[in-house]
Every structure is written in structure tokens, then in C-alpha cells.
DRENVOKE-494536 format. One record per atom (N, C-alpha, C): x, y, z. Coordinates in steps of 0.05 Angstrom, whole numbers, padded with zeros to 5 digits, always signed. Layout:
% DRENVOKE-494536
XYZ/...
This chain:
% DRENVOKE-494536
-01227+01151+01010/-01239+01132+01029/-01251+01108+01014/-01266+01118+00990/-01279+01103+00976/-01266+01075+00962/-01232+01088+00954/-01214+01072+00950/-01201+01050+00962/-01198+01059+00991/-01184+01040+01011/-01205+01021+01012/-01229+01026+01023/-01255+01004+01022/-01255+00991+00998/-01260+00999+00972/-01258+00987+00947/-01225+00959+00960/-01207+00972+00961/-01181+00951+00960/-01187+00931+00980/-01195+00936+01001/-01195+00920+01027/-01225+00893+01018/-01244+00903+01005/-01256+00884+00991/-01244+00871+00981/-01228+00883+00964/-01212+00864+00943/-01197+00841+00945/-01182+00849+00969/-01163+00833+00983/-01180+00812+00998/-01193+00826+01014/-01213+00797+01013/-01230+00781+01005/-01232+00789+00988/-01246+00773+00961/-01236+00753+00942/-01205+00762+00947/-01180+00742+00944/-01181+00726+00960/-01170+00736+00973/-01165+00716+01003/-01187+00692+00999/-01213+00702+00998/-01235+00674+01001/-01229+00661+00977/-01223+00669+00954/-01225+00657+00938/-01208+00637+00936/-01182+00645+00951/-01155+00628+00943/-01160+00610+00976/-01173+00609+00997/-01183+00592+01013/-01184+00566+01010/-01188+00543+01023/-01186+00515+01003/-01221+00510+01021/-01233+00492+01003/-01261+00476+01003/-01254+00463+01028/-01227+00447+01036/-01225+00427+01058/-01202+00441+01067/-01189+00444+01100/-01168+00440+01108/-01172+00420+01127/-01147+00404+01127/-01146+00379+01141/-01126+00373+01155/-01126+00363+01173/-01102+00362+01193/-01091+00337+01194/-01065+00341+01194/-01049+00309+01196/-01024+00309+01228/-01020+00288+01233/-01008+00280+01252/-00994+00264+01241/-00972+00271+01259/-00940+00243+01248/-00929+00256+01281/-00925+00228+01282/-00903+00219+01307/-00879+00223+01304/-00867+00228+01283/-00842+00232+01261/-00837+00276+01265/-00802+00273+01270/-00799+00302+01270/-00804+00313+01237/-00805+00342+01245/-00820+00350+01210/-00789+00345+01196/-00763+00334+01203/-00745+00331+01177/-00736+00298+01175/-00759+00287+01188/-00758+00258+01186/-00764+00256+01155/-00750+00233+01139/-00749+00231+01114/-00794+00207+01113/-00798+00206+01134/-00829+00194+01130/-00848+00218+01131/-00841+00246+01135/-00845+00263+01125/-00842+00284+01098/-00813+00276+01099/-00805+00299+01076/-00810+00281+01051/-00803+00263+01052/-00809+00244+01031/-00839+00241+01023/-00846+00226+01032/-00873+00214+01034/-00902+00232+01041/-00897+00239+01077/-00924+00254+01076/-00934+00277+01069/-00917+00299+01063/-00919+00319+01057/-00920+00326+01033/-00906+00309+01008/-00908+00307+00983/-00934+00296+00975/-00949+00289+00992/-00969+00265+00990/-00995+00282+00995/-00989+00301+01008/-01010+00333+01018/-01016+00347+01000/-00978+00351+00985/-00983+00373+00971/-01000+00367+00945/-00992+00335+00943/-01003+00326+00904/-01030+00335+00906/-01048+00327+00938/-01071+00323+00941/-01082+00341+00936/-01068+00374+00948/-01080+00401+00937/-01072+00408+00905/-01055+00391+00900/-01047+00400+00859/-01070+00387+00849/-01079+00365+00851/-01096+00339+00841/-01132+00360+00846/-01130+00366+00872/-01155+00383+00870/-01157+00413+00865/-01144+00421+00849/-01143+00450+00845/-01139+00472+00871/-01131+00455+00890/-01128+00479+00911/-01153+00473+00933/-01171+00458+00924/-01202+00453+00942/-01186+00441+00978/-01169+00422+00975/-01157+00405+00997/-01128+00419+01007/-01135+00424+01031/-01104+00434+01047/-01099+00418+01067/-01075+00405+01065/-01080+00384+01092/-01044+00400+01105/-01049+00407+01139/-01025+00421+01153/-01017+00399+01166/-00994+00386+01161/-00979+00379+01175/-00976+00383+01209/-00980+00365+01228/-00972+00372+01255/-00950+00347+01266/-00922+00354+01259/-00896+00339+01271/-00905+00330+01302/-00882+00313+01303/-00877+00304+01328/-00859+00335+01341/-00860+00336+01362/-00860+00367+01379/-00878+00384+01373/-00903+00377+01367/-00930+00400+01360/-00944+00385+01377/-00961+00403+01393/-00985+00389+01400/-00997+00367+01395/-00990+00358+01378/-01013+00329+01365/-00986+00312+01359/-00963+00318+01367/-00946+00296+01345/-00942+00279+01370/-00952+00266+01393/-00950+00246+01409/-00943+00219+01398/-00928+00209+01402/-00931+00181+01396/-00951+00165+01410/-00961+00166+01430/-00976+00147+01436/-01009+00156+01437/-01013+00185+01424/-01036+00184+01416/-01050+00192+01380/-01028+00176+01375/-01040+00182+01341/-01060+00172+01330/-01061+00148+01344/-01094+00131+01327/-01120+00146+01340/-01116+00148+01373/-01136+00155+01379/-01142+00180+01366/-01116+00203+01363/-01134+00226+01351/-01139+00228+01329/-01138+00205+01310/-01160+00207+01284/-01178+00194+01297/-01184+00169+01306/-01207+00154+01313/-01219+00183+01318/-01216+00197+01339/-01249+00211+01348/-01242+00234+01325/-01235+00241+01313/-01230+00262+01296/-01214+00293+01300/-01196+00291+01323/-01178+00306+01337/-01166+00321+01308/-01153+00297+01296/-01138+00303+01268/-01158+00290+01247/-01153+00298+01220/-01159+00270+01200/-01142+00247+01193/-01116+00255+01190/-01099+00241+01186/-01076+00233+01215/-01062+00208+01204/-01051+00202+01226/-01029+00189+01223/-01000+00183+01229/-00977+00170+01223/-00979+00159+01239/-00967+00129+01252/-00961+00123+01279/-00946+00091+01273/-00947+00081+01294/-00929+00059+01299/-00959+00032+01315/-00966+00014+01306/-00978-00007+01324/-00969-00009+01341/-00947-00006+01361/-00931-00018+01373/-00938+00004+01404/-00951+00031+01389/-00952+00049+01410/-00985+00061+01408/-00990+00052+01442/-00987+00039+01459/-00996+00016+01458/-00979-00005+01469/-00984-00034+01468/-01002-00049+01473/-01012-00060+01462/-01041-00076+01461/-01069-00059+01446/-01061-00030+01435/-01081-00025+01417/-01085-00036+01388/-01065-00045+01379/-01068-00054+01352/-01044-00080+01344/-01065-00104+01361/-01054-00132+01375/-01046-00143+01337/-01073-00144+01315/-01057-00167+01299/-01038-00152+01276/-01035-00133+01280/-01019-00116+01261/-00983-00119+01278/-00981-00118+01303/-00957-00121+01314/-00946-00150+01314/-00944-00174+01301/-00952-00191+01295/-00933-00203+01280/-00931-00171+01258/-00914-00185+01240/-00879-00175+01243/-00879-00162+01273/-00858-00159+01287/-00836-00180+01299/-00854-00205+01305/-00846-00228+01311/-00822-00243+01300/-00795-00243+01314/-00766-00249+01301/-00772-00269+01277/-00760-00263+01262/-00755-00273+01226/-00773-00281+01218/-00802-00254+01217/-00825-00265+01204/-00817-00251+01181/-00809-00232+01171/-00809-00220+01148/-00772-00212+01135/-00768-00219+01108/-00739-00221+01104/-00725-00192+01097/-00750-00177+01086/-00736-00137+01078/-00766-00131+01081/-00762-00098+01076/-00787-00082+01079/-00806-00089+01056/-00786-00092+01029/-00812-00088+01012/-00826-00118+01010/-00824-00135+01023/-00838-00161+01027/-00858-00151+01045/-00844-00145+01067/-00862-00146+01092/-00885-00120+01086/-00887-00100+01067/-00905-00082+01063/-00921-00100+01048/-00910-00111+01024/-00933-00123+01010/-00955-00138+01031/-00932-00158+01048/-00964-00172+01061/-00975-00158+01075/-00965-00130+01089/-00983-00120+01106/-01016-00108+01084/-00993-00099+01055/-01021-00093+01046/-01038-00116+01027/-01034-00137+01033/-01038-00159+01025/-01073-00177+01044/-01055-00158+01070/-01078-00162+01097/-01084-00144+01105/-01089-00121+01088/-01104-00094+01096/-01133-00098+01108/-01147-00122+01093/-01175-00118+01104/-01175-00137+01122/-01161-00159+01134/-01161-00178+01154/-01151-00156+01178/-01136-00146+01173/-01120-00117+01197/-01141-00099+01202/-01158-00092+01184/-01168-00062+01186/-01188-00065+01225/-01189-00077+01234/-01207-00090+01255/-01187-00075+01275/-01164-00066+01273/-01137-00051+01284/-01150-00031+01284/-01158-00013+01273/-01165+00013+01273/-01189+00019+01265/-01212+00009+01281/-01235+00011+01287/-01239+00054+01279/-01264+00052+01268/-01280+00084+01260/-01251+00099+01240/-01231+00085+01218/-01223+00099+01211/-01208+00082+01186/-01208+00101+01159/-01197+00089+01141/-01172+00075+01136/-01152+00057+01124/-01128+00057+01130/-01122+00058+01105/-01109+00081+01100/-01095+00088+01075/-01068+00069+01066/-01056+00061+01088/-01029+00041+01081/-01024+00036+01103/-00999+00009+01109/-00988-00007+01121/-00957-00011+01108/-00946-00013+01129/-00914-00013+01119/-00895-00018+01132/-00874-00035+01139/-00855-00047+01153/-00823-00039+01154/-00819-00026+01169/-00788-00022+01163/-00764-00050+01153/-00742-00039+01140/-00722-00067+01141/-00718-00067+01172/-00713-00102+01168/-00710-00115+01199/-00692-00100+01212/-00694-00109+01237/-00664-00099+01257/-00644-00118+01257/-00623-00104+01269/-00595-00116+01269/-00586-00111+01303/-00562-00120+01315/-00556-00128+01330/-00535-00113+01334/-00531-00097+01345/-00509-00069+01346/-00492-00068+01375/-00472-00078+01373/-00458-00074+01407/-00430-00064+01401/-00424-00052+01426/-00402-00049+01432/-00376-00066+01429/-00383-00084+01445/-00357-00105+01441/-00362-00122+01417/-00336-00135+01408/-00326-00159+01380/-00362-00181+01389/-00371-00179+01371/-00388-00206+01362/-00386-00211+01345/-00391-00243+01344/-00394-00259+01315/-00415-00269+01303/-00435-00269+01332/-00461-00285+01326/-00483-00276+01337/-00513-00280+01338/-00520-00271+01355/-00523-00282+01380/-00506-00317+01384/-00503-00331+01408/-00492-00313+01426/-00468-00300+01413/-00444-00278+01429/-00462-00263+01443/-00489-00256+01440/-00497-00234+01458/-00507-00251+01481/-00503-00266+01487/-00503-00291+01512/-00481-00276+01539/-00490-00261+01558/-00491-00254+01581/-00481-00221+01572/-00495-00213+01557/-00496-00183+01552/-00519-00170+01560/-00516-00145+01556/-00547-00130+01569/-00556-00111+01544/-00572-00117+01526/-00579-00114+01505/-00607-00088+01507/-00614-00073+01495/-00629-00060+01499/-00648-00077+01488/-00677-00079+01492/-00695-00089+01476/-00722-00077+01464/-00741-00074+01436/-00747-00052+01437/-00783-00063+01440/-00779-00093+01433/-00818-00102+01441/-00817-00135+01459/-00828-00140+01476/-00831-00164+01488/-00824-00178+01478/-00834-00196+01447/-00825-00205+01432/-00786-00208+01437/-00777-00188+01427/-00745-00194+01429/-00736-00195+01454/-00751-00195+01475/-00740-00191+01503/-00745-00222+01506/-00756-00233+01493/-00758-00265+01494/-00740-00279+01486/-00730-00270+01462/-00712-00275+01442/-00680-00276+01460/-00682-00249+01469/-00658-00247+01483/-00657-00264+01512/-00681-00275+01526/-00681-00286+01535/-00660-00320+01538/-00679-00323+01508/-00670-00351+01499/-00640-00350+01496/-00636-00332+01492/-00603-00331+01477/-00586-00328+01499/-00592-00315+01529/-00580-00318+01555/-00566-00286+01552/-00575-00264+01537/-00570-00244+01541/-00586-00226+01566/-00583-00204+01579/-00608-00184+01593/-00627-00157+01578/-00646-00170+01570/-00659-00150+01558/-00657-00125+01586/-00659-00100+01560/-00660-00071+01587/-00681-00054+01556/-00699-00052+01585/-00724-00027+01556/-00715+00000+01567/-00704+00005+01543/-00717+00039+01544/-00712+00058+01524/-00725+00083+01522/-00727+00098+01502/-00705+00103+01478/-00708+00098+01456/-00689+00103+01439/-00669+00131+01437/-00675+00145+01453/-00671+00177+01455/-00654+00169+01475/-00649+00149+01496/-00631+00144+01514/-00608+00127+01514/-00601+00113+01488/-00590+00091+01487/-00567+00098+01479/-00553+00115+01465/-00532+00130+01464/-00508+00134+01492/-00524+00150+01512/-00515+00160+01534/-00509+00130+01549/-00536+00116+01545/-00531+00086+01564/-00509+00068+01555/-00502+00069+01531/-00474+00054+01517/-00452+00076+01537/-00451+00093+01527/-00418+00116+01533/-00422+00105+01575/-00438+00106+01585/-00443+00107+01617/-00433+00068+01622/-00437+00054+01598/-00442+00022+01604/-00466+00004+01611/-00484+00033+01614/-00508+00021+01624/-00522-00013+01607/-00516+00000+01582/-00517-00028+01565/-00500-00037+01553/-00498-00055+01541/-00470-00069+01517/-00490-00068+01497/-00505-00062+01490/-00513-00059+01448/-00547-00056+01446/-00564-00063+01428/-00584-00051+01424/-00589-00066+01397/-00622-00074+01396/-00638-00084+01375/-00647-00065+01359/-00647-00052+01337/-00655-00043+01328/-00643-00033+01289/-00666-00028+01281/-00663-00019+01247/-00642-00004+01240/-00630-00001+01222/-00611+00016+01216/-00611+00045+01212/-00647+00054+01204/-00648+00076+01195/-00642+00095+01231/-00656+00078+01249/-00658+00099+01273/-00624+00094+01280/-00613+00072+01280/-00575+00079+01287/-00577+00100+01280/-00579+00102+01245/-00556+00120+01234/-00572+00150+01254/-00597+00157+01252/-00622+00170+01251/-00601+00182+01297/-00600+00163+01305/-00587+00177+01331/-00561+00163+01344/-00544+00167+01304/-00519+00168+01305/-00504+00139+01335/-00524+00117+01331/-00513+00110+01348/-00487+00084+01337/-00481+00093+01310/-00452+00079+01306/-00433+00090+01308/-00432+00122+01325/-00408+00124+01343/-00396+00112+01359/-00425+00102+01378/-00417+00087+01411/-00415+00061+01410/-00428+00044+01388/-00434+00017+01379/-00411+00006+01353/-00398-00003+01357/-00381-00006+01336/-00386-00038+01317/-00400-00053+01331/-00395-00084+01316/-00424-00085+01311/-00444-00088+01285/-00472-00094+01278/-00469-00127+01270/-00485-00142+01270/-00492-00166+01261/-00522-00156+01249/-00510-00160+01219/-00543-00151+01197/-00551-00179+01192/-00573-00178+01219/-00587-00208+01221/-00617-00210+01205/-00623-00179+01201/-00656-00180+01194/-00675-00190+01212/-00664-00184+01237/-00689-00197+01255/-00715-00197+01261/-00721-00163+01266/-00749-00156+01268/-00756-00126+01252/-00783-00121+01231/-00781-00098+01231/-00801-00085+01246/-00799-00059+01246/-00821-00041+01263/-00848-00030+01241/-00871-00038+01247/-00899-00034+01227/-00900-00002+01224/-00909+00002+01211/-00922+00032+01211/-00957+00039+01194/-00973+00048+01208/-00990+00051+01201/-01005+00084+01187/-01020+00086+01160/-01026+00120+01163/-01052+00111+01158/-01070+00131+01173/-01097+00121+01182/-01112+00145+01166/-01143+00152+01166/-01155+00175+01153/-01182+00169+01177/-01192+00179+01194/-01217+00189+01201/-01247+00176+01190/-01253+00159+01185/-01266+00155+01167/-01293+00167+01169/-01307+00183+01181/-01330+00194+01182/-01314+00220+01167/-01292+00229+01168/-01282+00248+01155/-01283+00249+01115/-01273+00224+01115/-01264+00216+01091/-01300+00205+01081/-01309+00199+01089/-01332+00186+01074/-01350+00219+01072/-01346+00243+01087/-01357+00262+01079/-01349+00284+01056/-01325+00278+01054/-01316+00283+01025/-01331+00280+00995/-01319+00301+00980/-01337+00296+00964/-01329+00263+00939/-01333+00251+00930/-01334+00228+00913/-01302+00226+00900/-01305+00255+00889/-01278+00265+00867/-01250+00262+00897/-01256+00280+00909/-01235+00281+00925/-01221+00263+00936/-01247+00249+00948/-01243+00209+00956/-01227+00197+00943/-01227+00200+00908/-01221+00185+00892/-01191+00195+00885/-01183+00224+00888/-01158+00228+00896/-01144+00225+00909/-01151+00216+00935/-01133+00218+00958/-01128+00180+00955/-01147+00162+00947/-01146+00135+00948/-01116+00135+00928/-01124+00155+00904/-01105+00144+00875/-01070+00161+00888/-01062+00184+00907/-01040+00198+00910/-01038+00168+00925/-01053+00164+00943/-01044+00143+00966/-01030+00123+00958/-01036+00112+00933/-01025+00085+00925/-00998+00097+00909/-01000+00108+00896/-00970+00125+00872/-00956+00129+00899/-00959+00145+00921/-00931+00150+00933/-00923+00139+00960/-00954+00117+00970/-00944+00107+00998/-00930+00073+00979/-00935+00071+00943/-00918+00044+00946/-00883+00046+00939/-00879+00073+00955/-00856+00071+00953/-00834+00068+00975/-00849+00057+00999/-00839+00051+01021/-00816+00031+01027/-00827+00009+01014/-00809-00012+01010/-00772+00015+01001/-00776+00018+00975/-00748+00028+00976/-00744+00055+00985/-00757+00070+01005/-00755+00086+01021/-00737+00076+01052/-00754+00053+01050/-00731+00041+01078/-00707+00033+01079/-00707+00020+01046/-00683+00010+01037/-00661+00027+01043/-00677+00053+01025/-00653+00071+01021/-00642+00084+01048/-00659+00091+01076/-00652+00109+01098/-00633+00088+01105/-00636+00066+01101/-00626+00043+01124/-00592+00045+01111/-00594+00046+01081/-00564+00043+01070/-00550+00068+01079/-00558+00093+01084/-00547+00110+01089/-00530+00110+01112/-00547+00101+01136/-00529+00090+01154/-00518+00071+01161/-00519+00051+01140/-00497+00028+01141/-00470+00042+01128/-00480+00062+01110/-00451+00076+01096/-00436+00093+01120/-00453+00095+01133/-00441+00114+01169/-00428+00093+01178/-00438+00070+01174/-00424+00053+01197/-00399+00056+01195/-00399+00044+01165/-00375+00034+01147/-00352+00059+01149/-00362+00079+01148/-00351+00108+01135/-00332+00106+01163/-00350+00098+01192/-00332+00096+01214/-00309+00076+01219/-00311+00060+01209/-00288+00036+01209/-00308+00008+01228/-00332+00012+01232/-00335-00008+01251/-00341-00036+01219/-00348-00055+01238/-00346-00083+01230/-00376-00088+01236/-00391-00102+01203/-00412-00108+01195/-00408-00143+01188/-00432-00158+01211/-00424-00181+01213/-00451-00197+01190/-00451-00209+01171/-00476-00211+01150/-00492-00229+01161/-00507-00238+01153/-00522-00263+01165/-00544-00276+01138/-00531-00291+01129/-00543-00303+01104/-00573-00318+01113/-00591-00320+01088/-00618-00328+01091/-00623-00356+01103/-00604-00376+01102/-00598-00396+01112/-00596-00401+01137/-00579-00382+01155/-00579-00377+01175/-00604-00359+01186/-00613-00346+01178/-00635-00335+01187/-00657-00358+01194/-00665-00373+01178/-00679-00387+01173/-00678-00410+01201/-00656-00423+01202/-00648-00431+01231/-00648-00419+01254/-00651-00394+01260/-00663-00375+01279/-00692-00379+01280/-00693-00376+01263/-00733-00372+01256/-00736-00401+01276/-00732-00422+01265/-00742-00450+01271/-00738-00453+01302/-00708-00439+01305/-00694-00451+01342/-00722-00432+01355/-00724-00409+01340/-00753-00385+01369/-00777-00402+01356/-00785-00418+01347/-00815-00420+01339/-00827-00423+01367/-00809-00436+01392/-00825-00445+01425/-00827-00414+01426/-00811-00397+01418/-00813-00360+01437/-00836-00346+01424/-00836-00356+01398/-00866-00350+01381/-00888-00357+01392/-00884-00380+01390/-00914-00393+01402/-00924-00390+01429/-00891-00381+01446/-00905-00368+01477/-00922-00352+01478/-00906-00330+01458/-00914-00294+01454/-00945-00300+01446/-00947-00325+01421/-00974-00321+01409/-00995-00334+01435/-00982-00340+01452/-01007-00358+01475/-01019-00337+01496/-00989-00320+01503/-00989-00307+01534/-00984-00276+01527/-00971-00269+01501/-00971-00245+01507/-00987-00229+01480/-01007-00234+01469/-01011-00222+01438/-01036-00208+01441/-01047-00200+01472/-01068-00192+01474/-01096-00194+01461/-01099-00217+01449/-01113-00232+01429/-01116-00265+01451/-01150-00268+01439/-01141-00303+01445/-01119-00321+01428/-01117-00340+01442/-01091-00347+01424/-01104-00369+01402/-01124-00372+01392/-01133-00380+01367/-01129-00367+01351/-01146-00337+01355/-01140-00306+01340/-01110-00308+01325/-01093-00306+01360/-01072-00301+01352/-01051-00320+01329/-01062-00337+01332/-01041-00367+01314/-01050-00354+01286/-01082-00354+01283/-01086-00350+01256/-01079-00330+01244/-01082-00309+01252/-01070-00292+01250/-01044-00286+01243/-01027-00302+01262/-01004-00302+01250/-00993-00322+01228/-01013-00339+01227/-00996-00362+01206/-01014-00351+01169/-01032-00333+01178/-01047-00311+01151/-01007-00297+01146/-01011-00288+01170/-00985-00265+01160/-00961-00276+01143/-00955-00300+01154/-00931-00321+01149/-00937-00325+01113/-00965-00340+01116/-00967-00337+01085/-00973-00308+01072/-00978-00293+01077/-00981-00269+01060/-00948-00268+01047/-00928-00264+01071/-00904-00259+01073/-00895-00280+01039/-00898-00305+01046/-00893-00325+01024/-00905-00314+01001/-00922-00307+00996/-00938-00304+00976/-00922-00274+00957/-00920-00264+00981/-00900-00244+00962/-00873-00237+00964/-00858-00265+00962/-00836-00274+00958/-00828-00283+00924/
């Protein structure tokens, strides 16, 4: 008897010992075999428990868990639901007005530009996510222009019905005499094969990501818009930490969130090699031409920055013309 008691101490005496000082909870909007997981956040957990001897355990909670909502990731670090948080500015709209901003057609030319200025304007942004740290900022490569039928330009999407994925491009498509149609990326597949739409705005990584260069055969790689992404920390969480730990999580943060830029690069080529691998036709769109887009929307810019940026539109100009030069600056 004396024995079994002796072991059962034992074992728990282990157990506490091998326990961590912190466990901490993270949220991603992202499924757990999304590469902004496997890549990035979870590697980024684990360094954090190597770096502290085991003191820090932070669990992962995906999108399909309880907490992996997309539209409530900020709030549940803000009140401290989670500590950590993945999410998108963009969801829900009008919570995090000057960070979506730099969404605005041909503000930014690839990801690893458009991350630099986001972290360039980390502390002009941080006003986005009021009661909580922001560990990083980061921009996907732009979107492209993906339809069904032969295009050449993006004039050609002139009396098409285009999916659209933020106000902003529904303006865009406006101007251009296409029909913006919103809706969920999880539906846009079915809505091509039905006709519901003729093509869709969006990045390459989510095409390839829901295979939608089966149904979509002609891309125009315009670089139009990318999608922000934000990872947030709790900050009543993080400032209770101990000094050392703080000082780890700041130093993993920077080694493995600055590898975003060619993190995007790389998902996005994968499914351009899908495209290709399919036989469809990739239409380029040189910087020159881009650039002439930029100038023809500056009136759709300056609408968005008047009437729709949930900001006064002083805020909003400066704001965006900060971004414009950040963008330059790290060019």
C-alpha cells in the first residue's frame, strides 16, 4: 500500500513539476493546417516554450474551435477571452478603420513592402487595437482578377458580375462598369459552376487555398489589393509577465513574424503553379500599368477616404497619405 502511495506522489510530483509557470491561449481565424499556422504561429509557441525552459505554454485554438471566429478575434484578446489573437482588420468592418487603409487599390506593390510599412506604422496604427499589444502587422500579395471567360484587361471586366471582397473594390468595380456581388469566400466556387458570378477579386494564396482555378480559368496578375493581417497579445496579460519572458516573446516575435513577406510570396506561387499546372492563362500587368490604375481610382480613393473609412475624413487622408509614404519609403 505504502508503495502505490509512494508512486502516485511521485507521479505527481512530476506532473507539477513538468507543468508550465504560464499557459496561454491563442486564437487564429485560420484552420489548424493553414500554412499562418503551421508555419508561423505555432512554431512561434513552441520557440517561446524552448526560449523559456518550459515556464510558457501557449494552446493553440483554430478556426472550428470555439474561439477561432473570425469576427471575434480582437475582441477576445481585448477583454482577455484569449491572450493571443490572429485576425484580419477587415473583420468586422469599421473596428480597425486606419489599418484597413492600406487595402485601398494599388496602395501597396508585394507583401514584403506592404509589411514593412505596416510595421513602419506600428505605433501610428496601434490606436486599432485599443487594451492590447501588437506583436506584428502584415499584408498579403495583392489580388488578381480571376474569371471565367477570355480577359485581357481589367477594362474587360466591364459588364461582368465580379465577386467583391471590401467596399473599396466594389467601387473599383464600379468605375470599371462591372457588378460587384459580396459574398463568402467558401461560396464562390459553387457560384462560378451555377453562373451566379463571372470571376472574383482576390489573392492567389486563397484561389489556390479553395482550388478555385478549376472553375476560373483566365487571372489578370494586376496586384490590386492586399488583405492586412493583424497578431495582437492582451496587454494587461503581457505586461504581467515576468520581464525575461516579455523579452522573449518581443525577440521570437521579430525572428519569425519577419518572415511574412516571403511566406506570402511563397503560398501565393504555389497556386499560380496550380494555375499553370491547369492550362489556364495568366494575364501580367507590369508596374507601369499599375501605376495608371492607381492615378484613373484616385476620385474612388478619395470617395472611400470621405464617405466610407469610418474615420473623419482629415483622419482619414492623413492617414492614408502616412501609409502611401511609409509604402515609398520602403521601396
Amino acid at each position: 500500500m505504502k508503495t502505490i502511495i509512494g508512486a502516485t506522489a511521485l507521479a505527481l510530483s512530476a506532473s507539477a513539476a513538468l507543468a508550465a509557470d504560464y499557459e496561454l491561449k491563442m486564437s487564429s481565424m485560420f484552420p489548424s493546417t493553414h500554412f499562418i499556422n503551421t508555419l508561423a504561429m505555432q512554431p512561434w509557441a513552441d520557440e517561446i516554450k524552448k526560449r523559456t525552459d518550459g515556464r510558457v505554454e501557449i494552446t493553440l485554438f483554430p478556426a472550428g474551435s470555439a474561439l477561432g471566429d473570425a469576427t471575434k478575434q480582437f475582441d477576445q484578446a481585448r477583454a482577455g477571452v484569449v491572450d493571443v489573437s490572429v485576425g484580419i482588420p477587415a473583420i468586422p468592418r469599421g473596428r480597425h478603420p486606419k489599418s484597413v487603409l492600406v487595402e485601398l487599390p494599388f496602395t501597396v506593390p508585394n507583401a514584403e513592402i506592404g509589411t514593412c510599412a505596416m510595421m513602419a506604422m506600428k505605433d501610428e496604427l496601434a490606436s486599432d487595437y485599443p487594451d492590447t499589444k501588437v506583436l506584428y502587422l502584415t499584408v498579403t500579395e495583392p489580388s488578381g482578377a480571376h474569371t471565367r471567360a477570355k480577359v485581357a484587361s481589367l477594362d474587360d471586366l466591364k459588364g461582368l458580375r465580379i465577386r467583391t471582397p471590401t467596399p473599396a473594390i466594389t467601387a473599383m468595380l464600379e468605375d470599371i462598369g462591372a457588378t460587384p456581388v459580396g459574398m463568402p469566400p467558401t461560396e464562390i466556387y459553387e457560384s462560378v459552376e451555377r453562373g451566379v458570378i463571372d470571376g472574383n477579386i482576390m489573392p492567389w494564396g486563397p484561389v489556390g487555398a479553395f482550388k478555385l482555378h478549376e472553375v476560373l480559368k483566365y487571372h489578370i496578375d494586376a496586384g490590386i489589393n492586399p488583405v492586412a493581417m493583424y497578431i495582437v497579445f492582451n496587454q494587461r496579460k503581457f505586461d504581467s509577465l515576468p520581464e525575461d519572458i516579455q523579452k522573449v516573446i518581443d525577440e521570437v516575435s521579430e525572428e519569425v513574424f519577419s518572415n511574412w513577406g516571403r511566406w506570402w510570396a511563397e503560398t501565393d506561387q504555389t497556386a499560380i503553379d496550380a494555375a499553370k499546372a491547369a492550362g489556364n492563362e495568366i494575364i501580367p500587368v507590369s508596374a507601369e500599368e499599375r501605376e495608371k490604375w492607381r492615378e484613373r481610382l484616385t476620385p474612388v480613393i478619395d470617395t472611400y477616404l470621405a464617405n466610407d473609412s469610418d474615420m473623419p475624413v482629415d483622419e482619414a487622408k492623413a492617414t492614408y497619405a502616412a501609409i502611401r509614404e511609409a509604402v515609398a519609403g520602403c521601396q
